[in-house]
C-alpha positions, -999 to +999 in steps of 0.1 A: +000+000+000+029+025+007+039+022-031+009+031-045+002+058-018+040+072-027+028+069-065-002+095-059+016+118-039+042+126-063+041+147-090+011+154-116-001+115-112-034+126-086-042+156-108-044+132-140-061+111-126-090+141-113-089+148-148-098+114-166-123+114-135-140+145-142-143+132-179-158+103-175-181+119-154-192+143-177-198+115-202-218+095-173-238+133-172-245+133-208-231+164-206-205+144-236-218+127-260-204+091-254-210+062-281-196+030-295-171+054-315-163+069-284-143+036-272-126+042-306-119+078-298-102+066-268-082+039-282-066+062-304-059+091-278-042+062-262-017+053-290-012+088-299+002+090-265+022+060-267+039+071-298+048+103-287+061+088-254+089+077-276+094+108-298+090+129-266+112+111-250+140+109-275+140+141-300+128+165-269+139+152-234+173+144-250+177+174-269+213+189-265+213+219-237+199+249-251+218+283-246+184+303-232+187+297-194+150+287-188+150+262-216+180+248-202+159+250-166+136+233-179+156+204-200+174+200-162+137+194-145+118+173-168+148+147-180+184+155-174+183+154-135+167+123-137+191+106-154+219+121-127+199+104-099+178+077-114+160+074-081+151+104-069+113+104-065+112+139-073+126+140-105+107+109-119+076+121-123+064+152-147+049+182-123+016+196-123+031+231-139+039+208-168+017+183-172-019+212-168-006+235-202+004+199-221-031+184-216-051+219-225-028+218-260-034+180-262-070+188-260-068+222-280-053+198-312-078+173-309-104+196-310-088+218-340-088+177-357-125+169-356-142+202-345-162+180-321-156+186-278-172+148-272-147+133-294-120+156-283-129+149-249-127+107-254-092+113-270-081+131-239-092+103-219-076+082-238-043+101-236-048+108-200-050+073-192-020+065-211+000+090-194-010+074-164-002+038-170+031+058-184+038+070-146+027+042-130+052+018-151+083+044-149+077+044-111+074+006-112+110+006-129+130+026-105+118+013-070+129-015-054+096-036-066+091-070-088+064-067-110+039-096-109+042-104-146+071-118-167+063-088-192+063-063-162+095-073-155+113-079-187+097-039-194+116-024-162+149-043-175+145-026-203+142+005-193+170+006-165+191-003-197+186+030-209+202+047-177+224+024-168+239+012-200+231+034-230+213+068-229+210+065-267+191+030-265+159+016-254+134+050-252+106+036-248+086+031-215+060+012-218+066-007-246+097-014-273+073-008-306+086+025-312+124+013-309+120-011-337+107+015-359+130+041-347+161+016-350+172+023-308+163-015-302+192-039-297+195-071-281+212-056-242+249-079-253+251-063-288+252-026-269+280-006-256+282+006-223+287+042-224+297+066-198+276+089-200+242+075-192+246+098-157+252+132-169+240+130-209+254+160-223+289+166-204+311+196-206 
């Protein structure tokens, strides 16, 4: 119980989760429409998530330090610091300041897609959610915890690969899909260690 109480009380994770609340309450409402296409809508806010977990992850968080100081600030917060202390609870998880401005954008594009706020809204959830399951298995890889599943497991290998034996490997989180297609998937013996999986961009 301590683990998942830690996991709400850290970063944006209770606010997301007040958020896909409030949405499937307004769909329970019928203040949003909510149909068969709506499960769709979801699905797909899901995997839009999940791919750009990767390309997030690797074109953005592992951008080279920018000159303009708060840039920089920022690059330090949401990714760099976290790779110089892999275990600080702190740094894992993206803050609220962060995550409130991403999901009104998220929400803003949808919307500018289909011109529709119960669709838009279902493809939030979905994204929302998969944010969350995002957190959740991050978390999962840098605690002292065994996942119950041999996938669950074999997933937090793979990611403690990335920071402890090749920052330029393994990017994904939740799943390797986007590796394969983004050619940073290697079999862990085939890989170089580096030294720099600490501090990625040293002076």
């Amino acid at each position: 119980m301590r683990i998942f109480a830690s996991f709400w009380r850290h970063g944006s994770n209770t606010v997301l989760l007040v958020i896909a609340l409030a949405l499937v309450a307004l769909f329970a409402a019928h203040a949003l429409a909510f149909a068969a296409l709506s499960l769709v809508a979801v699905a797909i806010g899901a995997a839009v998530f999940f791919t750009s977990e990767y390309t997030t992850h690797r074109f953005m968080l592992h951008a080279p330090p920018q000159k303009n100081a708060f840039i920089l600030k920022l690059q330090h917060r949401l990714h760099y610091d976290h790779h110089v202390n892999p275990a600080e609870l702190g740094l894992l998880f993206l803050p609220v300041w962060f995550v409130i401005p991403v999901a009104s954008l998220t929400l803003a594009i949808y919307f500018a897609v289909t011109r529709d706020w119960s669709t838009s809204a279902a493809l939030l959830l979905g994204s929302v959610l998969g944010l969350l399951w995002y957190e959740w298995v991050h978390y999962v890889a840098h605690i002292p915890f065994v996942p119950k599943t041999p996938f669950g497991r074999w997933i937090k290998k793979y990611h403690l690969w990335h920071h402890f034996k090749n920052e330029r490997m393994w990017f994904g989180v939740t799943n390797p899909s986007m590796d394969f297609i983004g050619r940073s998937y290697a079999r862990v013996d085939d890989v170089d260690r580096t030294g720099t999986t600490r501090v990625l961009f040293p002076k």
